[in-house]
Each structure stands twice: as structure tokens, then as C-alpha cells.
N, C-alpha and C positions, 0 to 999 in steps of 0.2 A: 585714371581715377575719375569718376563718372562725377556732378555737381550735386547729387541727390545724396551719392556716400559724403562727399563733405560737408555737406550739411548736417547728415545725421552722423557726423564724427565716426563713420565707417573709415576714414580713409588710414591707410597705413606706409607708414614712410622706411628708406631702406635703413637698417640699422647700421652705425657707423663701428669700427673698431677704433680704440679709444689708443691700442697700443701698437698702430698704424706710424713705423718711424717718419715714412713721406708723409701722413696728414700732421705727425706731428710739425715736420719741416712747415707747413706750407702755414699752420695757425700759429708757427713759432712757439709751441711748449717745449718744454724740457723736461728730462726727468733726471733720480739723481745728481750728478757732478753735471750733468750735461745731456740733452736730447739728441739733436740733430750735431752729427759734425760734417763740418766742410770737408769733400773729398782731396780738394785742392792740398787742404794745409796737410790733413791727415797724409796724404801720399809723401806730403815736404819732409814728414818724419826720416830720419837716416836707416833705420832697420826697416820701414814701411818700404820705402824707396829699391829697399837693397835687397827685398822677396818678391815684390814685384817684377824687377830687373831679370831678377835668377829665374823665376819659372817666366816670365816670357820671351828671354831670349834664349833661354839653354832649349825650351819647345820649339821654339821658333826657327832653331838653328837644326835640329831632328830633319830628317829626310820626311815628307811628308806626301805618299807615292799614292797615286789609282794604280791597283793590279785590276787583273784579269782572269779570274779563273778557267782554268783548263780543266780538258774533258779526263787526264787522268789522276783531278782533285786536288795538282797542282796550282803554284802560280807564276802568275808572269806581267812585268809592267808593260800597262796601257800607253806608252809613248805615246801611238799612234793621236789618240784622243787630245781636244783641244785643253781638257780637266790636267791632262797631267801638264801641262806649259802651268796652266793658272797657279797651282800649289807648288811647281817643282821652281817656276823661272820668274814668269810677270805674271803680279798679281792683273795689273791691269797695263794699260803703256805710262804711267807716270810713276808706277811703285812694283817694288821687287815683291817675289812671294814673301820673303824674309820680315819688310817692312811693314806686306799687310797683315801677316798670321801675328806679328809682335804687336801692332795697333788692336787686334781685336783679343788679344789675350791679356793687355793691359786693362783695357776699356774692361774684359769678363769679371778679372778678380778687382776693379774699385767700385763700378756701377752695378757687376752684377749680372750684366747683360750687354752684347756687343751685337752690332749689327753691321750688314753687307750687304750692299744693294745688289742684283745680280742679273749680267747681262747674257741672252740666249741667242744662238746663232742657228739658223734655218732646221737644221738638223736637229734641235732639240737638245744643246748641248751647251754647258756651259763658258761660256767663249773669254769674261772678265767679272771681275770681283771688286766691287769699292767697298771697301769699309766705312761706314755712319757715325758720324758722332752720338752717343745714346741720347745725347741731352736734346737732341733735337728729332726724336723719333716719338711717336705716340702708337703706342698698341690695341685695336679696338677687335674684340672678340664678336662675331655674326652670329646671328640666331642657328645657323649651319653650323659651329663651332668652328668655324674656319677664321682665320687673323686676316685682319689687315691693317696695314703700319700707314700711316701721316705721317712724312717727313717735311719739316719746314726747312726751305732753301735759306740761302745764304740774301737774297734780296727779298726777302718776306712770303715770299708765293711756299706752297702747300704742294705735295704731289702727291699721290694715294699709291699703294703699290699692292700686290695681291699679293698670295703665302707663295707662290710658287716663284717670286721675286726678290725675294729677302731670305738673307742668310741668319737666322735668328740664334744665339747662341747664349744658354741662360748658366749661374751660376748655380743656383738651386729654387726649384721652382715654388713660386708666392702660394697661400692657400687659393689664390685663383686659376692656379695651374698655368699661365700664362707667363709674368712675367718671373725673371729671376732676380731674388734677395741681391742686395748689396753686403759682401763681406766687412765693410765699413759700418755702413747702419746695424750689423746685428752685434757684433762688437764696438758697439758707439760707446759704452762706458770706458771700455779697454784704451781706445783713441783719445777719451775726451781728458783722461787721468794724464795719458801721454806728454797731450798739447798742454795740459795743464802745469804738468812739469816741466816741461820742456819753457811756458814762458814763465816760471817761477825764476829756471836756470839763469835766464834774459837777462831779466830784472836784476837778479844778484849779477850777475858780467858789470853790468850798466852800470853799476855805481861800484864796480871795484870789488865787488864783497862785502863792502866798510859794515860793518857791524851796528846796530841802530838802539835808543836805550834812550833811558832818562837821568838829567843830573838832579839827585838831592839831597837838599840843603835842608841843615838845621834848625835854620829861622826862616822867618819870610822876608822875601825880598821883594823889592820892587820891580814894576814893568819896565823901568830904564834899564834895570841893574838887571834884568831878566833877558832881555833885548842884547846887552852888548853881552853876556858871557856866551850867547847861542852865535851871537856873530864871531867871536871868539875863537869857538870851539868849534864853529863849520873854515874860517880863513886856516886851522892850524888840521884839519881832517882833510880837506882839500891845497892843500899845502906838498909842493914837488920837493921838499927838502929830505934830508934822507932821514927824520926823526918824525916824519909825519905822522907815526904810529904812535908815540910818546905825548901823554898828557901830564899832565902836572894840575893835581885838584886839589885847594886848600881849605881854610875856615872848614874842615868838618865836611866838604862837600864830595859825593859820595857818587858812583856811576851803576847805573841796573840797567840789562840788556833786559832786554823784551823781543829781543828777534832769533830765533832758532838759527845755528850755523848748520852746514849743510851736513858735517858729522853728528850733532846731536840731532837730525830729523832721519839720520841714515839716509839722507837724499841720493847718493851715489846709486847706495845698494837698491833704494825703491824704484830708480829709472831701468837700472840694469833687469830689475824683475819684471819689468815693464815691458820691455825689450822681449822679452822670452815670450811673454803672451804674447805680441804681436806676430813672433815668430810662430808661434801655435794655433794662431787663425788660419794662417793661410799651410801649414802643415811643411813650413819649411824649417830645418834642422838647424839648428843656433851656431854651428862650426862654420856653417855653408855661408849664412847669412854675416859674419864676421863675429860674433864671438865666439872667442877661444879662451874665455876664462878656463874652461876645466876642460880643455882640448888636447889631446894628446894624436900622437898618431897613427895608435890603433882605432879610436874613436872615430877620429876624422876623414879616416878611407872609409869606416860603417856608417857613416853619416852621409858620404856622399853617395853609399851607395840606397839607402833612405830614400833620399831625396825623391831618387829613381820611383823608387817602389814605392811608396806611398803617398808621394805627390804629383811628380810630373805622369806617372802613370794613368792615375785616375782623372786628370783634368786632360787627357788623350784619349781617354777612353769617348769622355762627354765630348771634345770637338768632333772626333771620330765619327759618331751615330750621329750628330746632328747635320754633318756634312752630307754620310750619306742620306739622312734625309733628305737634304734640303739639294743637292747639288744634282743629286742624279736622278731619274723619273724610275718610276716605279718596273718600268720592264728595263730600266738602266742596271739596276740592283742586281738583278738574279744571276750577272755576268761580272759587273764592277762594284768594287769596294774601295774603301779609301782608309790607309792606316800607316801610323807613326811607324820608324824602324827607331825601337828607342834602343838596339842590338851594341849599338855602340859604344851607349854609357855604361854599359854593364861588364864591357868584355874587360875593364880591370888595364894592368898593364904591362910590359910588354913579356916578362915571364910570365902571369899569367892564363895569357893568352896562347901563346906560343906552348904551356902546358896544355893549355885546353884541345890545342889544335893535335897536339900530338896523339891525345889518346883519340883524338874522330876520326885519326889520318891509320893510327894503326887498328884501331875497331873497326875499321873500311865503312863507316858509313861519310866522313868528309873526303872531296877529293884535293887535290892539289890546287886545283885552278879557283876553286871553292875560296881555298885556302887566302890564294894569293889576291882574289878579289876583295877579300874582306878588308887585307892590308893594304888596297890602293895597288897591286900591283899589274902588271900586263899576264895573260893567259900566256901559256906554252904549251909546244908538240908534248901531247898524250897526258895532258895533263888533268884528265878528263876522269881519268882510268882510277877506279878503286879497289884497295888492298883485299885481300882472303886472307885472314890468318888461317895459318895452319893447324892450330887447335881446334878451329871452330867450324862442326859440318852439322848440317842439317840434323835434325832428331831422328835419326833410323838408320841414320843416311850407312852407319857403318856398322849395322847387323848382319852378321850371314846366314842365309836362307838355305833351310835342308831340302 
């Protein structure tokens, strides 16, 4: 802005969004019951803690493979490649794959966004993986449109890194198209009701429960005579004797609670509902997550298999495509891909598997060794070989020709 427009109040500033949860954090406003919540506490929650846990170690625990496509449309795993050690074995030499896919799918669903510095070896291939702590990354978009990230070290120094160096992995993307939302801050009410209960809970443990109220009396009394009956009545309330709970109140004098028990606010019930939203943010099933109030175990095998389908699914789908973004170059792509075998959690158990297998083995499209791979076991002689039923010939196949 030029000094001539500011002068003649030409000048124009950018406009701010006012329902920005991080500029709320940063000028400390609030809205509702509460603005900004601490990821920290919010995670400490036991149902927050326990959907967390489930989708990023039950993902984390998935086979997470580079194939290879074949020339006849098939596939086949990329062992050879340094990619497949990084996802399948070490992440880098101080952390398992297992440790670094679970660090950055924790870091996705609280902050939103996870990040992995990423190291390249002569070849053009990715050779190790560190995962970043978010809090210490900054995202800065180029007039190019192209990113690049500010990571502040651990002894104060800065190191700049280019897109083709970082593994960027968002939850869903900000109106700036760059960073991704925090599932925390956009359920900040849901959180902040939680923590709210949760130290209401606190507070009543802390003092026992004991019940809170005023005593009154018929006449007025004096500030002596007011002084020892309150000392009175806190020595016989704090009191280990086994009548602690018995008062004895004379002259007319009269008790009124003034504090809601946790049956007359339906405290129980408002936490347990609480519980359920939090389970409904992150789209994990209420069975999975520990409650089983209305669990049965019909329900509870369809829930698990939920989980599958419309949670750890879809947040495989987005590491999936952002990997092969970011991991492979662009003439890497049109040979390798990168993708969850979520085959496992779905195949049920072990009759139903075992039915499964049966009708692939006598439809001849599974073979034996197929079979025996799925379950962990060793290949055997001809075991290669797939069935013809006798029913089934080609369409014509058994026409006769005049």
C-alpha cells in the first residue's frame, strides 16, 4: 500500500474471520460454554482417549503395502523398493513403521494435521520418514501455490523445507485449502461440556458428595451463636464416626439444600450422552469404544464391522492419496501405489471365513495356496491349480452345430 492511498484513506486491510477457533485461541475469546479447548485435556477425556487409541492403532496395525502394477492389470508387492521397508518395517532407524503411522494418525484426528519430514536417496526414492510434531511446523503458501513448511528445532533454530520434503497429511481441509481443521476445535462445544462435567464430577469426589444448604432459623441470631453452630455442623459433616450423616436440628431450626445431586441434574445420564457425541465426531461406534449400555451381540459384531466401513475406511482412503502424493514422483505413480489391506478386518471369523473360502475354492475362482496364504499358512505341491465345476461351460460352449 502506496503512502498517497493512505493518506487519502484508499488503503484496504485484510478482513479478519471473527469465527476463526485459532484466532479465537490466540486473542483468548470464547464462545458459548467455552471457545478454545486444550487438546491436551480434551484427549485426557476416557472416550476421547479410547477412539483415538482404536482408529490409530487398529490402522496402524493394517498391512500398509507399495504394489506394483503388472502389464496384465494385475498386482504385485514392490519389496524390491526402499518405500516398501519404510511403511512395512522402519519407519526410520529409531522408530518402527507401526510407531510412526500411529504418531501421525494420533497427531491427524487432534490437531488436524500431521506432518513427516522426508528423506530421499540418490535414486529419487524415499529412503526414511520422521514424523513432526504439528505444534512446531508452520505452513507458508507461495505466490506458485506451492507450500512450504518452517519447522522450529528443538534448540530454537528454524529449517525451511520444500513440498517435495514433507509428508503433509490434513484432516479436512481450512477455507484456505491448506491447512487441515482440528476435529477438536470444530467440536469445541461438545469437548468443552465434557471437561466441564467431567470437573463438576471432580469437585463432588473432592468433598465426598456431602450435600451443600443453608440452616434456618426462626429468630435471629447472633454472629457468635452463628459462628459456633457452622463450626458445629462442619466438626459433625467431617466427622469419621459412623453417624456422620445424622444431624440433630432444634429451636425450629430448619436445613434447605441449595445444591442439585447428581440424580436430580440426571448428571449420569448427561455425561453418558456426552460420551456418544464424542464417539460421533470421530465416527467411531459406541460398542467399540466401551460402551455397552444397549450392546448386545448381534449389534456388537455390526458395529465392529462399522467401524471398518465407515471409519477406518475413509481416513485410509485420505492417508492413501496423500502418500501417493507426496511419497512417490510423479513418473513413480503410473507403476506404484500405496494402499491399506483392510481384507482382514472384514473377513469375520473363523466359520465364516472358512464359508467364504469354500464357495471361491468350489466357484474355481480361489485357489488353495490363495487360500492357505490368507490364513498364515505355508504353499503346497499344485496347490496353485483351480477347480471347473462341472455345471459351468462357457455360453455356446455346448451347442451342436448342423
Amino acid at each position: 500500500m502506496s503512502l498517497i492511498d493512505r493518506i487519502l484513506g484508499r488503503e484496504k486491510r485484510a478482513a479478519i474471520q471473527s469465527d476463526d477457533p485459532y484466532l479465537a485461541e490466540w486473542f483468548g475469546l470464547r464462545g458459548g460454554i467455552g471457545g478454545y479447548v486444550d487438546p491436551g485435556r480434551a484427549t485426557g477425556i476416557a472416550v476421547a482417549h479410547a477412539c483415538i487409541a482404536i482408529v490409530s492403532q487398529n490402522l496402524a496395525a493394517m498391512p500398509l503395502n507399495l504394489y506394483r502394477r503388472s502389464d496384465d492389470g494385475g498386482r504385485e508387492r514392490a519389496t524390491d523398493h526402499p518405500l516398501y521397508s519404510v511403511l512395512h518395517d522402519m519407519a526410520n532407524p529409531s522408530m518402527t513403521a507401526f510407531e510412526a503411522r500411529e504418531a501421525l494418525l494420533a497427531s491427524l484426528m487432534v490437531a488436524g494435521n500431521a506432518f513427516a519430514r522426508l528423506e530421499w536417496n540418490g535414486r529419487g526414492q524415499v529412503s526414511a520418514l520422521f514424523p513432526l510434531d504439528p505444534g512446531n511446523v508452520a505452513v507458508e503458501k507461495l505466490e506458485s501455490g506451492r507450500l512450504r513448511y518452517r519447522v522450529s528445532g528443538s534448540s530454537g533454530g528454524v529449517r525451511i523445507y520444500l513440498q517435495e520434503e514433507m509428508l503433509h497429511l490434513r484432516y479436512r481441509l481450512a477455507r484456505d485449502g491448506v491447512m487441515g481443521l482440528s476435529p477438536i476445535q470444530i467440536a469445541r462445544e461438545t469437548f468443552n461440556l465434557a471437561l466441564t462435567q467431567q470437573d463438576t464430577a471432580g469437585k463432588q469426589a473432592a468433598k465426598s458428595f456431602l450435600p451443600e444448604g443453608a440452616l434456618v432459623f426462626p429468630n435471629v441470631i447472633g454472629k457468635d451463636q452463628r459462628q459456633t453452630v457452622l463450626d458445629k455442623l462442619e466438626t459433625k459433616v467431617n466427622s469419621d464416626l459412623a453417624t456422620r450423616g445424622v444431624l440433630v436440628l432444634d429451636g425450629g431450626t430448619d436445613w434447605k439444600s441449595f445444591s442439585f445431586s447428581s440424580k436430580d441434574a440426571e448428571f449420569l445420564e448427561s455425561r453418558k450422552l456426552t460420551n456418544m457425541d464424542i464417539c460421533r465426531i470421530w465416527g467411531v461406534p459406541p460398542t467399540v469404544a466401551g460402551i455397552t449400555d444397549n450392546a448386545t451381540y448381534s449389534n456388537a459384531d455390526q458395529e465392529s464391522r462399522a467401524l471398518v466401513v465407515r471409519c477406518l475406511a475413509p481416513m485410509a482412503r485420505r492417508v492413501e492419496q496423500a502418500m501417493n502424493a507426496s511419497l512417490l514422483t510423479t513418473e513413480g505413480r503410473k507403476t506404484l501405489f500405496v494402499e491399506h489391506d483392510l481384507a482382514g478386518l472384514l473377513r469375520g471369523d473363523m466359520k465364516a471365513r472358512y464359508d467364504a473360502y469354500s464357495v471361491g475354492r468350489n466357484g474355481g475362482w480361489l485357489s488353495v495356496n490363495e487360500i492357505r496364504g490368507w490364513e498364515n499358512m505355508p504353499k503346497i505341491d499344485g496347490g496353485d491349480e483351480y477347480l471347473s465345476p462341472l455345471n459351468m461351460t462357457e455360453a455356446g460352449a455346448g451347442e451342436v452345430k448342423e
